[in-house]
C-alpha positions in Angstrom: -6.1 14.1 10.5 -3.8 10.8 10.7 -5.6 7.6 9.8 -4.4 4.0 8.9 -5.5 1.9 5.9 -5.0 -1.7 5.1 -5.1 -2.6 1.8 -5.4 -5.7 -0.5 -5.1 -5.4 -3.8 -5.5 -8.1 -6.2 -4.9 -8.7 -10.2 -1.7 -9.3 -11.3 0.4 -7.4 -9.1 3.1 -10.2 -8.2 6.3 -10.0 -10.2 5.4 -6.7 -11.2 7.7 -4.8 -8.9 4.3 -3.5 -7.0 5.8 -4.0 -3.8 9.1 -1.8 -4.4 7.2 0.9 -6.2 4.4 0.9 -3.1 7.3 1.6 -0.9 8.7 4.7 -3.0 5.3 6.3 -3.4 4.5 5.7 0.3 7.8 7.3 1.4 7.0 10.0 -1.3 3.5 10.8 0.3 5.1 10.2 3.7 3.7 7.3 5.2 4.6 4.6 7.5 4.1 0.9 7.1 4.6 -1.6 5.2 4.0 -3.6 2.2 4.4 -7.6 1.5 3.2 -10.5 -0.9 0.3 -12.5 0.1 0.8 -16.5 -0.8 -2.2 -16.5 -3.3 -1.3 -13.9 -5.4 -2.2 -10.4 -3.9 -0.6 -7.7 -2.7 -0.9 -6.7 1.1 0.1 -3.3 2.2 -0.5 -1.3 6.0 -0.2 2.7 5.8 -0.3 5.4 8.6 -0.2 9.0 7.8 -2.2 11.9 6.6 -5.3 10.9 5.5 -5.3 12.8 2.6 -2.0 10.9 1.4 -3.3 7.9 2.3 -6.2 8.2 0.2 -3.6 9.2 -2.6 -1.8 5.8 -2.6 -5.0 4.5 -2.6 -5.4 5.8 -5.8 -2.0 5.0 -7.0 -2.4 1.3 -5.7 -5.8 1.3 -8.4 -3.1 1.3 -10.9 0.5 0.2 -9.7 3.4 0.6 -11.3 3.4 -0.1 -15.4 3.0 -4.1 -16.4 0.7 -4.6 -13.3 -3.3 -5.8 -13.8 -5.0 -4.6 -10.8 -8.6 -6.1 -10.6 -9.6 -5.3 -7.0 -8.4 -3.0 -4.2 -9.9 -3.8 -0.6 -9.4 -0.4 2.2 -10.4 -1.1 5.4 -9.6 2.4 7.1 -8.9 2.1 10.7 -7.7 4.5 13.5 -4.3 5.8 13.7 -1.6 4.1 16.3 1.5 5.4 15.1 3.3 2.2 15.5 6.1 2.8 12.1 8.9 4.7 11.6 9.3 4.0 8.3 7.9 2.3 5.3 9.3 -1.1 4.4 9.2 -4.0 2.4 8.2 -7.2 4.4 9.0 -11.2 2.9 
């Protein structure tokens, strides 16, 4: 079943490549969506796809890529719209 999940993560996950290493696992999983830097410090990411590999880069995002903190990860799971055709990097 294809769902959607918006996630903020929090911690130290700015200057981390988080962002970069969000996009490959996405793509790897095969999502759409995208991910992006929030002002004060967090990480913002939209996915669409497969539930079950959405719920995998949930997991992932608990961790990030090596010399990130994360402290929090907020999913808000909403319905699928099927609005991406890829997974990007947003500025």
């Amino acid at each position: 079943m294809k769902r959607r999940v918006h996630l903020l993560i929090s911690g130290r996950v700015q200057g981390v490549f988080f962002r970069a290493n969000t996009r490959d696992e996405a793509r790897r999983l095969g999502l759409t969506g995208w991910v992006r830097n929030l002002p004060d410090g967090r990480v913002e990411a939209l996915a669409e796809g497969e539930e079950e590999m959405l719920k995998r880069l949930v997991e992932w995002c608990h961790h990030g890529p090596p010399g990130a903190i994360v402290r929090e990860v907020e999913a808000r799971w909403e319905d699928y719209r099927g609005e991406f055709s890829g997974f990007e990097i947003r500025y």
